[in-house]
TORKOL-184381 format. One record per residue: residue in three letters; x, y, z of N, C-alpha, C in turn. Coordinates in nm, 4 decimals. Example, Ala and Ser with C-alpha at 12.3 -4.5 7.8 and 13.67 -1.06 7.14 Angstrom:
2
REC  drenza    n_east   n_north      n_up   ca_east  ca_north     ca_up    c_east   c_north      c_up
REC     ALA    1.3190   -0.5690    0.7800    1.2300   -0.4500    0.7800    1.3200   -0.3300    0.7800
REC     SER    1.2850   -0.2250    0.7080    1.3670   -0.1060    0.7140    1.2900    0.0030    0.7870
REM end
This chain:
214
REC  drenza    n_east   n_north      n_up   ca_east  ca_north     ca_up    c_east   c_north      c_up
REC     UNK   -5.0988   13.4837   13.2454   -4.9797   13.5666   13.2607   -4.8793   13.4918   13.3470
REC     UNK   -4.7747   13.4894   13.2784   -4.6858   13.4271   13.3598   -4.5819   13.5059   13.4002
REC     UNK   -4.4807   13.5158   13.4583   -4.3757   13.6159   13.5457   -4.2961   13.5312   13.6054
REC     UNK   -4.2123   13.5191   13.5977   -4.0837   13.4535   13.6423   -3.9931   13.5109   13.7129
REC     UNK   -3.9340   13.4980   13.8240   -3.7900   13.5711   13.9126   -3.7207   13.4760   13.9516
REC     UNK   -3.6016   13.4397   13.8893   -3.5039   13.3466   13.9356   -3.4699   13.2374   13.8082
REC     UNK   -3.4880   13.1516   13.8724   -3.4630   12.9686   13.7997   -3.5322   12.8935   13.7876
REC     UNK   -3.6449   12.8360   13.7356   -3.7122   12.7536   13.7384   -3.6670   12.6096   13.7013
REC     UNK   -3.6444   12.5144   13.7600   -3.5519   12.3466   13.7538   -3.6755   12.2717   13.6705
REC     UNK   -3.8046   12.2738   13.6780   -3.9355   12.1821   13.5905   -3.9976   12.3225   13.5194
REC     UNK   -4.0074   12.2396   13.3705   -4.0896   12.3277   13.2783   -4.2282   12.3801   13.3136
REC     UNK   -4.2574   12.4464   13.2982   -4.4349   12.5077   13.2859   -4.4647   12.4762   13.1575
REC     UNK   -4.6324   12.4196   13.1807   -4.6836   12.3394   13.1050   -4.8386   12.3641   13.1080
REC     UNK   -4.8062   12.4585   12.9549   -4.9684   12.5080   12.9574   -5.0158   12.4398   12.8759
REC     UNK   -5.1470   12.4073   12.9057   -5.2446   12.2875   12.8027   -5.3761   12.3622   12.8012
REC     UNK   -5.3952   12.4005   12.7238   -5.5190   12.4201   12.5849   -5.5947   12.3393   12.5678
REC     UNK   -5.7023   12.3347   12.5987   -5.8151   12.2446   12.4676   -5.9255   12.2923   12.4974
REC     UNK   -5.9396   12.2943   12.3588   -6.0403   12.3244   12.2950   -6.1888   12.2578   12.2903
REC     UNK   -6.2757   12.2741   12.3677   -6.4037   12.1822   12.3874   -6.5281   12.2367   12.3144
REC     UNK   -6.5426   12.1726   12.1432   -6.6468   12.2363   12.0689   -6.7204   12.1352   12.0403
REC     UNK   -6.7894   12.0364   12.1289   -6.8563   11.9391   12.0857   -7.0269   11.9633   12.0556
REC     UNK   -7.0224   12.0602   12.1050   -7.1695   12.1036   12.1266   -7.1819   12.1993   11.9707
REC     UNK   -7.0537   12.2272   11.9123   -7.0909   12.2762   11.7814   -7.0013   12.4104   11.7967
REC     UNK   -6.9871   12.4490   11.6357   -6.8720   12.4889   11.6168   -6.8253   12.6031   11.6534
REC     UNK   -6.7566   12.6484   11.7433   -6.7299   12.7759   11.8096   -6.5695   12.8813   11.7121
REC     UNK   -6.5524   12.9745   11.8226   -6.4224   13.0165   11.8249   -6.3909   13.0833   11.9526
REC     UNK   -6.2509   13.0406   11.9761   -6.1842   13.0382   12.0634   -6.0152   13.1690   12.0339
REC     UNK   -6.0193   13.2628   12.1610   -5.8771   13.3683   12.1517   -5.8163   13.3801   12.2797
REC     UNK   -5.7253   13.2433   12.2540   -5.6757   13.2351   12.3750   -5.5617   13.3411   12.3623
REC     UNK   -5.4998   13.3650   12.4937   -5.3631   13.4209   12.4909   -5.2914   13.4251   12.6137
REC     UNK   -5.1074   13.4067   12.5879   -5.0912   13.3640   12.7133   -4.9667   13.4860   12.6887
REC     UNK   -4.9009   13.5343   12.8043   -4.8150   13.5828   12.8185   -4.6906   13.5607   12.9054
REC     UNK   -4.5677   13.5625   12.8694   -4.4621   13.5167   12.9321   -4.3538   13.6130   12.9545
REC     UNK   -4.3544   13.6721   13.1083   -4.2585   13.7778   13.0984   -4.1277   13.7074   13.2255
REC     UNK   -3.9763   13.7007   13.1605   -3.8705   13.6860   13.2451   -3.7889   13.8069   13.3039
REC     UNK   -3.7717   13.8349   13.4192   -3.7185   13.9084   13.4476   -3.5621   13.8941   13.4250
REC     UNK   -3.4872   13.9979   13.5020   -3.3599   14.0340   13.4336   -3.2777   13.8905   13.5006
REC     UNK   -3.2016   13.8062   13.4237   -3.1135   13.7188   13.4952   -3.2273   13.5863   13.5009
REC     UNK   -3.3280   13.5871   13.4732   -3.4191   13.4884   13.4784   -3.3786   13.3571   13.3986
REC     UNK   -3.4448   13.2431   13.3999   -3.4578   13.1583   13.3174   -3.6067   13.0121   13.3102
REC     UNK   -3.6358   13.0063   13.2814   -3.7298   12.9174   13.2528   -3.7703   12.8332   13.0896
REC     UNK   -3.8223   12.7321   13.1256   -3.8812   12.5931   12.9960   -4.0363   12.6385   13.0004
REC     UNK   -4.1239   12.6343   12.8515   -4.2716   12.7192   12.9052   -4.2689   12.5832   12.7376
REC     UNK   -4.3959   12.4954   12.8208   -4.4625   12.4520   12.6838   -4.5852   12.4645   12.6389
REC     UNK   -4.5983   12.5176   12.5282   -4.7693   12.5650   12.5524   -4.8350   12.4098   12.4343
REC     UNK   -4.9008   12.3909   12.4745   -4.9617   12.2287   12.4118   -5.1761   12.2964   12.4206
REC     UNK   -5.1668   12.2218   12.2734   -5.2891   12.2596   12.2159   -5.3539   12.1650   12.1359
REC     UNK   -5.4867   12.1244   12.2421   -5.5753   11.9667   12.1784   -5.6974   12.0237   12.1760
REC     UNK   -5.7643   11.9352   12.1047   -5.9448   11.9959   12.0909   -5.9712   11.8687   12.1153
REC     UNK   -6.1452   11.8944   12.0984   -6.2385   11.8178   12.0679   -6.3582   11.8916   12.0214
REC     UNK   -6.3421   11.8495   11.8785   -6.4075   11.9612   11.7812   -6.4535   11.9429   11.6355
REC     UNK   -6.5498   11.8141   11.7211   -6.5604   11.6673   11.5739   -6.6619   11.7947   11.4286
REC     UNK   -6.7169   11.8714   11.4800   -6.8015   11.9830   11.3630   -6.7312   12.1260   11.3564
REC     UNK   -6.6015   12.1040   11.3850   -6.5058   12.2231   11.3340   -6.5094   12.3376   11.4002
REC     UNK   -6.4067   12.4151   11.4681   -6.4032   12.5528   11.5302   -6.2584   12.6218   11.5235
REC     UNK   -6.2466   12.7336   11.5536   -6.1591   12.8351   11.5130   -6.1349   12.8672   11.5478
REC     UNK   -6.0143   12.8585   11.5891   -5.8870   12.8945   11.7554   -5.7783   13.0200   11.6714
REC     UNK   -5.7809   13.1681   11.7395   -5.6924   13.2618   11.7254   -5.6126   13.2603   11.8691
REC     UNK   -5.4528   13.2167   11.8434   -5.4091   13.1911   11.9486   -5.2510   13.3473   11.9404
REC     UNK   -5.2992   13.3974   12.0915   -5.1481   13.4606   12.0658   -5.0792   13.4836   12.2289
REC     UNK   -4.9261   13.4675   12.1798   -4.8114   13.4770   12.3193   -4.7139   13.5421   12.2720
REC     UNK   -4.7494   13.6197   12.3863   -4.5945   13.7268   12.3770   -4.5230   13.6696   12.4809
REC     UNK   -4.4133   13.6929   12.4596   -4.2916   13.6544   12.5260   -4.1761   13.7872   12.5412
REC     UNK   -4.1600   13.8039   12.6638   -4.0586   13.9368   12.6947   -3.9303   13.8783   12.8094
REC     UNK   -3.8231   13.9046   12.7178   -3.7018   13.8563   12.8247   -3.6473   14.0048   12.8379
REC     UNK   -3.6126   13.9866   12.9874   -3.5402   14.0839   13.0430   -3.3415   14.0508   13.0265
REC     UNK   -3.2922   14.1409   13.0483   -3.1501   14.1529   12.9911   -3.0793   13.9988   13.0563
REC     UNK   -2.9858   13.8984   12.9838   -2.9204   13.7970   13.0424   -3.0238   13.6847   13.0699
REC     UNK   -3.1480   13.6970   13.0326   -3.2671   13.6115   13.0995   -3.2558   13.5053   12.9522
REC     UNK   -3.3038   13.3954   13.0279   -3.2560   13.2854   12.8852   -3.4248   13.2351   12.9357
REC     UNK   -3.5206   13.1904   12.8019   -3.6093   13.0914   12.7833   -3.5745   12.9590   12.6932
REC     UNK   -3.6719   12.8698   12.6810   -3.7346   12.8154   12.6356   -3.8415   12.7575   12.6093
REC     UNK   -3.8933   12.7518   12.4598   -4.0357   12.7822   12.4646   -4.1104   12.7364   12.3233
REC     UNK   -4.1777   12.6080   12.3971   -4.1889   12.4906   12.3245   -4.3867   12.5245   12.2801
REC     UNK   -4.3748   12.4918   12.1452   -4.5496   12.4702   12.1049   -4.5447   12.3394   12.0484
REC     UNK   -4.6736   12.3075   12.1020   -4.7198   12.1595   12.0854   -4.8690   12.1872   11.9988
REC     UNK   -4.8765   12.1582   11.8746   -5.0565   12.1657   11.8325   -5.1250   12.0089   11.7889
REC     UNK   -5.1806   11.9781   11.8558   -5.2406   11.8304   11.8266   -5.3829   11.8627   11.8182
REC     UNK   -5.4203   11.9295   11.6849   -5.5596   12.0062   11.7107   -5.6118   11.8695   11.5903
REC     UNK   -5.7802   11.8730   11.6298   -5.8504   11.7906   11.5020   -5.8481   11.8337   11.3664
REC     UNK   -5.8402   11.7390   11.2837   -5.8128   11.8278   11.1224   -5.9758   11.9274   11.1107
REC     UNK   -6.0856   11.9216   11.1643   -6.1502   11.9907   11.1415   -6.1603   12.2009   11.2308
REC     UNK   -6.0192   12.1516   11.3187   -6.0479   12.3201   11.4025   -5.9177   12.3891   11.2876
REC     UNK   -5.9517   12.4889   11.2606   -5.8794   12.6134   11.1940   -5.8171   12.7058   11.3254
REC     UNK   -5.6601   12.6937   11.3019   -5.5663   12.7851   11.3896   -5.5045   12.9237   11.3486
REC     UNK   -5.4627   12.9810   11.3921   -5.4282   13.1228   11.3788   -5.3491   13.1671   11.4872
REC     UNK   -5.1964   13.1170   11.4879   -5.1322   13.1433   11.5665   -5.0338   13.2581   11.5724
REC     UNK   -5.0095   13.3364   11.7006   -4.9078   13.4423   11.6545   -4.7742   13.4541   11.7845
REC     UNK   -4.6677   13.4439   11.7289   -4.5989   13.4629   11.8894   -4.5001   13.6022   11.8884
REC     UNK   -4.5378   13.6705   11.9481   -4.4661   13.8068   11.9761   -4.2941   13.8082   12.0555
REC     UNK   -4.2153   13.7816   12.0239   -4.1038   13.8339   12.1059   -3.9982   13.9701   12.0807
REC     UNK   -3.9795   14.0131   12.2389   -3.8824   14.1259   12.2476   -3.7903   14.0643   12.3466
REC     UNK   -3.6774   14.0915   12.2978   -3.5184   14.0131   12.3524   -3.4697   14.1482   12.3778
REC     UNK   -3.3800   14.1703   12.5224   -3.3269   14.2594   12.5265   -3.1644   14.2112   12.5219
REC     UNK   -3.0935   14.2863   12.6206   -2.9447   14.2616   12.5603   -2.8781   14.0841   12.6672
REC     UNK   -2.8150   14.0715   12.5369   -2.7608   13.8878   12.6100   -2.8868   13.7937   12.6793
REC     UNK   -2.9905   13.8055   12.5970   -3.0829   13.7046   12.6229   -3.1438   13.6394   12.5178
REC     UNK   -3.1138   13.4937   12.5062   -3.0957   13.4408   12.4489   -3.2482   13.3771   12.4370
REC     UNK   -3.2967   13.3553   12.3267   -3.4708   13.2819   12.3453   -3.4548   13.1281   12.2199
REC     UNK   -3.4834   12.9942   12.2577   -3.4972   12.9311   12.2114   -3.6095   12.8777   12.1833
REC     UNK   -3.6573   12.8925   12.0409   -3.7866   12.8527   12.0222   -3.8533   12.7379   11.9259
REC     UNK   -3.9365   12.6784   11.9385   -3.9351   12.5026   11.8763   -4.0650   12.5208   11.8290
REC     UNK   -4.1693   12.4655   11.7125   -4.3068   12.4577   11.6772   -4.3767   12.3108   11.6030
REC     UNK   -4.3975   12.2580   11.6492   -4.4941   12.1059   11.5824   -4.6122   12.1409   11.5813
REC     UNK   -4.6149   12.1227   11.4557   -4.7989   12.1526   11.4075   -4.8749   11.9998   11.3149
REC     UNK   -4.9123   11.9470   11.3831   -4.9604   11.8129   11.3432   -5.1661   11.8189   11.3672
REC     UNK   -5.1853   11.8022   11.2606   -5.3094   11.7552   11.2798   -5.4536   11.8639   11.2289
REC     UNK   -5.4468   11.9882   11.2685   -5.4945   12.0877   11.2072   -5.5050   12.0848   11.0298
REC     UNK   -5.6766   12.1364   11.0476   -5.6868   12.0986   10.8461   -5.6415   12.2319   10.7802
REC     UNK   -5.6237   12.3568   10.9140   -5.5653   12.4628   10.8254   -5.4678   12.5550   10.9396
REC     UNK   -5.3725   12.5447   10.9510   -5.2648   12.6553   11.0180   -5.1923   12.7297   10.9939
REC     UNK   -5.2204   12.8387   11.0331   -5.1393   12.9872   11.0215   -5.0858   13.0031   11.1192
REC     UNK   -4.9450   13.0214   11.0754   -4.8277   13.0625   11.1890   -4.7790   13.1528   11.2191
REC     UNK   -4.7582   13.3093   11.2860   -4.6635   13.3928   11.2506   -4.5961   13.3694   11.4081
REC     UNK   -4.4357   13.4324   11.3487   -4.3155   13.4543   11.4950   -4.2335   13.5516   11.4525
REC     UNK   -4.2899   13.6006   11.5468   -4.2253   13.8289   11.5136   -4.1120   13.8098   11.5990
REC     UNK   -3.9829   13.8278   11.6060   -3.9092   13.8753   11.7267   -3.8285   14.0041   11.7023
REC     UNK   -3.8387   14.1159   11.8144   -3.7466   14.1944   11.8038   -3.6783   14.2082   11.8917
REC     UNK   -3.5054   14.2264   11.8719   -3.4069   14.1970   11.9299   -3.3542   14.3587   11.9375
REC     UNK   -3.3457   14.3926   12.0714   -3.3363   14.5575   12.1025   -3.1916   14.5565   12.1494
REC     UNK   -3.1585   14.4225   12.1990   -3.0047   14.4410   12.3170   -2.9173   14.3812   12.2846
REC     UNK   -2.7478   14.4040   12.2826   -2.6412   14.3632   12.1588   -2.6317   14.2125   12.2845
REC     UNK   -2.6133   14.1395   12.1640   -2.5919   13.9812   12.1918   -2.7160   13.9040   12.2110
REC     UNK   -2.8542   13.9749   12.1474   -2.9445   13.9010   12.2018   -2.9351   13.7769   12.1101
REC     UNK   -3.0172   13.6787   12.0820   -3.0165   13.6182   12.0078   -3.1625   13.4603   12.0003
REC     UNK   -3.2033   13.4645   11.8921   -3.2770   13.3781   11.9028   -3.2859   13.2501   11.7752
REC     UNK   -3.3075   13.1617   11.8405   -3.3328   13.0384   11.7870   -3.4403   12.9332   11.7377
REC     UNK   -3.5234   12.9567   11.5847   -3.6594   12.8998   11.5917   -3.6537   12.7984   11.5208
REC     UNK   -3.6944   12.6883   11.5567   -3.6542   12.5878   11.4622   -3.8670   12.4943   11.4649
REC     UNK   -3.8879   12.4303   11.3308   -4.0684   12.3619   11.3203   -4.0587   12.2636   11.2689
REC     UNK   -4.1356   12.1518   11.2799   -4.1585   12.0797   11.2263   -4.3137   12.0292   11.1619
REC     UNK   -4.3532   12.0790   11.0192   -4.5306   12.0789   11.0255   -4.5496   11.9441   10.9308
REC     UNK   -4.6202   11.8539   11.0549   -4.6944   11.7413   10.9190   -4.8062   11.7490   10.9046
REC     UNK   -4.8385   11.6918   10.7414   -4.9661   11.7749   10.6561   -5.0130   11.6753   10.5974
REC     UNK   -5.1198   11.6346   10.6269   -5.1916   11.5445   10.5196   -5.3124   11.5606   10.4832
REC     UNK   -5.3822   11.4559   10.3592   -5.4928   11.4932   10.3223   -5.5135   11.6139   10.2637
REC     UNK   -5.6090   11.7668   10.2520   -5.5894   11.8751   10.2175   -5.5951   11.9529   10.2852
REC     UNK   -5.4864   11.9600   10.4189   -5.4403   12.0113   10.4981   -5.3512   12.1240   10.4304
REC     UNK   -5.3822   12.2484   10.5298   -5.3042   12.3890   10.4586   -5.2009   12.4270   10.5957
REC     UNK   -5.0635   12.4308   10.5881   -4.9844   12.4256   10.6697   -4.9296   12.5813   10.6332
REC     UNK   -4.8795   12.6877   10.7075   -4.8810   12.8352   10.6366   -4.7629   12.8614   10.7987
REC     UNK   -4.6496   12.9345   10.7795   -4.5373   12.9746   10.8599   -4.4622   13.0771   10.8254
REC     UNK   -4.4807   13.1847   10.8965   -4.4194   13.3076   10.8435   -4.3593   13.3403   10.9846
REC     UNK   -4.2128   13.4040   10.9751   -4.1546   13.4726   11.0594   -4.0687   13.6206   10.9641
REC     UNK   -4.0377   13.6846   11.1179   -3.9909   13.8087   11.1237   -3.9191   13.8201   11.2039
REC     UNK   -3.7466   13.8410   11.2147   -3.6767   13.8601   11.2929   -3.6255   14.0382   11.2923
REC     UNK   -3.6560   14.1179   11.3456   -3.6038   14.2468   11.3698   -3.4652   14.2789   11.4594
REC     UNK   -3.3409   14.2485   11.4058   -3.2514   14.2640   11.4165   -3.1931   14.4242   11.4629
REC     UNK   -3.1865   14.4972   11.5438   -3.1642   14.6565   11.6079   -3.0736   14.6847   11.5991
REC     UNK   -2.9858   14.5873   11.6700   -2.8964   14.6673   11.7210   -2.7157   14.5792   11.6898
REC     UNK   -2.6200   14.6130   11.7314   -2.5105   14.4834   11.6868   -2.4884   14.4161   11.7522
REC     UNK   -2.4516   14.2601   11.6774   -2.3778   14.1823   11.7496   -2.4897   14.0957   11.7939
REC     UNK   -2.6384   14.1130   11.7160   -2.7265   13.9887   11.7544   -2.7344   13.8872   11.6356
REC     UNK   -2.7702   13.7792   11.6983   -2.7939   13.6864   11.6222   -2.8971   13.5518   11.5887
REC     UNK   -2.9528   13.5062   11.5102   -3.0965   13.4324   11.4744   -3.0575   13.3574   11.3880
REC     UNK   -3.0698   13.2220   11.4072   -3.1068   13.0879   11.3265   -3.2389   13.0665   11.3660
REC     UNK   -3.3044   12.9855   11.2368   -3.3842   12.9215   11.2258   -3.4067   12.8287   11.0947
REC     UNK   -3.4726   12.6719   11.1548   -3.4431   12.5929   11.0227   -3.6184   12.5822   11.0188
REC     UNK   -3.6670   12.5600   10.9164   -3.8006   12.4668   10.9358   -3.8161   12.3691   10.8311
REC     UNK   -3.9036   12.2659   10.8702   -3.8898   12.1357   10.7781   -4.0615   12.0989   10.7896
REC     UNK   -4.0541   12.0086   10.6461   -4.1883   12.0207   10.6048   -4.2661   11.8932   10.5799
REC     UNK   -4.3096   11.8169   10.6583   -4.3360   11.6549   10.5838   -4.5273   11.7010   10.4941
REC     UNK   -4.4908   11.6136   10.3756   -4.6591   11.6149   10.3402   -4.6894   11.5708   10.2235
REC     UNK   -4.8242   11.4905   10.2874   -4.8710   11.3838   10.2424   -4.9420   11.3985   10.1906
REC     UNK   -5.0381   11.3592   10.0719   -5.2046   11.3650   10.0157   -5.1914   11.4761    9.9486
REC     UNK   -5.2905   11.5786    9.9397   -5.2866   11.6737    9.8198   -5.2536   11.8241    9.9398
REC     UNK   -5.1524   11.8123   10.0513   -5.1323   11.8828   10.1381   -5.0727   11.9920   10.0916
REC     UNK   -5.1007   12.1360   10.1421   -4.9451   12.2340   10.0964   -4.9216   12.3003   10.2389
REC     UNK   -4.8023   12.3514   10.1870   -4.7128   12.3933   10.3036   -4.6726   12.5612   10.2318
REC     UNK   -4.6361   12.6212   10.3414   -4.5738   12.7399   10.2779   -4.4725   12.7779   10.4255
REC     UNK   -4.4000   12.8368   10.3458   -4.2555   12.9470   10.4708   -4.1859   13.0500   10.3949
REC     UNK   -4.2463   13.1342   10.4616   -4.2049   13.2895   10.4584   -4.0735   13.3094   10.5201
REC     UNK   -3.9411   13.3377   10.5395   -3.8664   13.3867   10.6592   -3.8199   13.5094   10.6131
REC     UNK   -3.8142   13.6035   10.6945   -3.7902   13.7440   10.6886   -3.6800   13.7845   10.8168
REC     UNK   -3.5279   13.8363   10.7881   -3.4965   13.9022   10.8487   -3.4100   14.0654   10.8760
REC     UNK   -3.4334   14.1647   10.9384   -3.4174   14.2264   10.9052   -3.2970   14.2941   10.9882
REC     UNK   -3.1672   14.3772   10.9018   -3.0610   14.3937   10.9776   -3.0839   14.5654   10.9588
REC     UNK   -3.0940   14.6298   11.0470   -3.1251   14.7625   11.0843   -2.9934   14.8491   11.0813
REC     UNK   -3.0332   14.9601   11.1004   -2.8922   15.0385   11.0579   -2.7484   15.0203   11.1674
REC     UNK   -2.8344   15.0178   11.3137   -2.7634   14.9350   11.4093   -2.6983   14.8308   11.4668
REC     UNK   -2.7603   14.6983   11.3443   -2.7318   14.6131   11.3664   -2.6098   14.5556   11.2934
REC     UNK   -2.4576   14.6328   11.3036   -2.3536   14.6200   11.2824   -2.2893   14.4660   11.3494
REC     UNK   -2.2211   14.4203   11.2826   -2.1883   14.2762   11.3032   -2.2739   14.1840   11.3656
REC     UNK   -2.3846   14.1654   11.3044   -2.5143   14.0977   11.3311   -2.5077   13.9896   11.2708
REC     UNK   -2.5445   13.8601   11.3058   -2.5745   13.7346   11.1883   -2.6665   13.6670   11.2022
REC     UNK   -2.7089   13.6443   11.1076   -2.8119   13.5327   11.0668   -2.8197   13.3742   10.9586
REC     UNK   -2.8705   13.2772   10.9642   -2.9287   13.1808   10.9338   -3.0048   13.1012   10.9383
REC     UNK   -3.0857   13.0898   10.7954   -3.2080   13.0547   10.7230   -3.2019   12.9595   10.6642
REC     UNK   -3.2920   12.8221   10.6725   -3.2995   12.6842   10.5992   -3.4011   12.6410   10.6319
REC     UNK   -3.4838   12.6277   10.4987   -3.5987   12.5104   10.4893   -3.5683   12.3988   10.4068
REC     UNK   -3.6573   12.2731   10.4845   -3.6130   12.1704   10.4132   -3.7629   12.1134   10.3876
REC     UNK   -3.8029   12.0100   10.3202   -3.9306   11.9866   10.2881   -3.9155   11.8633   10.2047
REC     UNK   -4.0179   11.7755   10.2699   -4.0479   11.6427   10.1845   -4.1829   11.6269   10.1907
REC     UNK   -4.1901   11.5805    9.9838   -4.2989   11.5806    9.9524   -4.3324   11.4049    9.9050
REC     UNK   -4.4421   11.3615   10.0100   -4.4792   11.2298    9.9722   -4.5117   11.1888    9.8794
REC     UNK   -4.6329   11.2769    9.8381   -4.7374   11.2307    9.7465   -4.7097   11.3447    9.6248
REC     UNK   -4.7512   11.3645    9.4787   -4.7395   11.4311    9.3620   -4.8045   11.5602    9.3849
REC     UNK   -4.9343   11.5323    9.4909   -5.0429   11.6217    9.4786   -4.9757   11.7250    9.5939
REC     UNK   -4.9123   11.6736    9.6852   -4.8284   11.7998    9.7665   -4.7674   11.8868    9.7139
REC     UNK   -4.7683   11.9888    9.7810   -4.6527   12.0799    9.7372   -4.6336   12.2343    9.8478
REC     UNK   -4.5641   12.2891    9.8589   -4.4859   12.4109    9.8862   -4.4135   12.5208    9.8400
REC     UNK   -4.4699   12.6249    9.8671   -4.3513   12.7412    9.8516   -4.2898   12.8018    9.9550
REC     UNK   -4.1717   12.7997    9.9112   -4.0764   12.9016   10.0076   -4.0476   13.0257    9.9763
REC     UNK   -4.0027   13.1283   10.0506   -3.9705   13.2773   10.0349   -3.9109   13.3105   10.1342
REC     UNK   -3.7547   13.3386   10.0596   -3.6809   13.3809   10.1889   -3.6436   13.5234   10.1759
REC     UNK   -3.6423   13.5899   10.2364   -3.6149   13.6953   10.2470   -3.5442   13.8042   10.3187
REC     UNK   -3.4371   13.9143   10.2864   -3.3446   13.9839   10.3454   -3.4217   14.0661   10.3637
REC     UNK   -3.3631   14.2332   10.4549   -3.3798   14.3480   10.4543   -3.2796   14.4305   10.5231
REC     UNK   -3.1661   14.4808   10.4244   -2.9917   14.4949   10.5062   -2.9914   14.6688   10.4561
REC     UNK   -3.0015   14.7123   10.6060   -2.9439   14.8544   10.6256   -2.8029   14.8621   10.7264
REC     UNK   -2.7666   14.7483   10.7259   -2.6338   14.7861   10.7696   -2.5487   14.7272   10.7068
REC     UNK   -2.3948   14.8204   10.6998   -2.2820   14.7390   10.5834   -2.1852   14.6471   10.6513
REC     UNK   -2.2028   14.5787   10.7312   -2.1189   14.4334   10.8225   -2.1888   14.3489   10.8980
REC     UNK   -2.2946   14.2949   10.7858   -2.3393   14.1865   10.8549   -2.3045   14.0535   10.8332
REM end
């Protein structure tokens, strides 16, 4: 649990690993990150094994900004292609707090991604941008959900896809503009390169508009 009051000038730097040498486990970590009102802080959460006969990490972080409170909030996964991930990151943005969020997923033979955010306070706004490389028959999987409330918030996110060998990739993006969320905006872009023939990806992008000025 982390808690923040003020400014933090050096990132926090959480490191993970995973120690399954003795044979194949599972692991549910979870970390939590709450900023108070006016806050700001850098939070990187970094995730290594050693897990040469395979194990199974369910990882989840919520993240809660208080009103005007700005993060950033970096994932690092450098897991062995044999541990299976299951990641989930929870955010609630209240009003004029801004959350910037980044994801590299390298190395894992199978990852599941989800990033929920709901944005309750006008001007919140968030920013998710990934980068997943995939090789061999590596399963790379990224789904988000932006819950858009109220007006005048706003969410980009790009994600990009490298992959190699008979790898696939997938990205879901979902956002949703609520009846409240009057002059709200959003933008959505995946990009994806495929090395080898045997790669491949699907994308699915997706709206959900109950309000008429977005």
């Amino acid at each position: 649990l982390l808690r923040v009051h003020g400014t933090l000038d050096a990132p926090i730097h959480v490191v993970l690993v995973l120690d399954a040498e003795t044979g194949a486990v599972a692991a549910f970590p979870k970390t939590v990150i709450e900023l108070a009102e006016g806050s700001s802080a850098q939070v990187v959460e970094h995730h290594e094994s050693a897990a040469p006969e395979g194990a199974f990490q369910n990882v989840a972080s919520h993240i809660v900004l208080g009103e005007h409170a700005t993060c950033q909030y970096r994932l690092v996964q450098q897991l062995e292609p044999s541990v299976r991930m299951v990641h989930t990151v929870r955010a609630h943005l209240a009003a004029s707090s801004p959350l910037d969020a980044f994801s590299w997923f390298a190395g894992s033979g199978y990852t599941r991604s989800y990033v929920d955010a709901t944005l309750t306070g006008e001007q919140a706004h968030i920013t998710y941008n990934a980068l997943l490389l995939g090789q061999g028959d590596a399963h790379l999987d990224v789904h988000s959900r932006f819950d858009l409330q109220v007006g005048d918030c706003t969410s980009r996110q790009t994600v990009k896809t490298i992959l190699a060998g008979a790898s696939h990739g997938v990205f879901n993006g979902k956002v949703i503009f609520r009846e409240g969320a009057q002059k709200s905006d959003t933008a959505q872009a995946n990009h994806n390169l495929l090395l080898r023939r045997n790669a491949d990806i699907d994308t699915t992008p997706e709206l959900e508009i109950f309000a008429d000025a977005v």
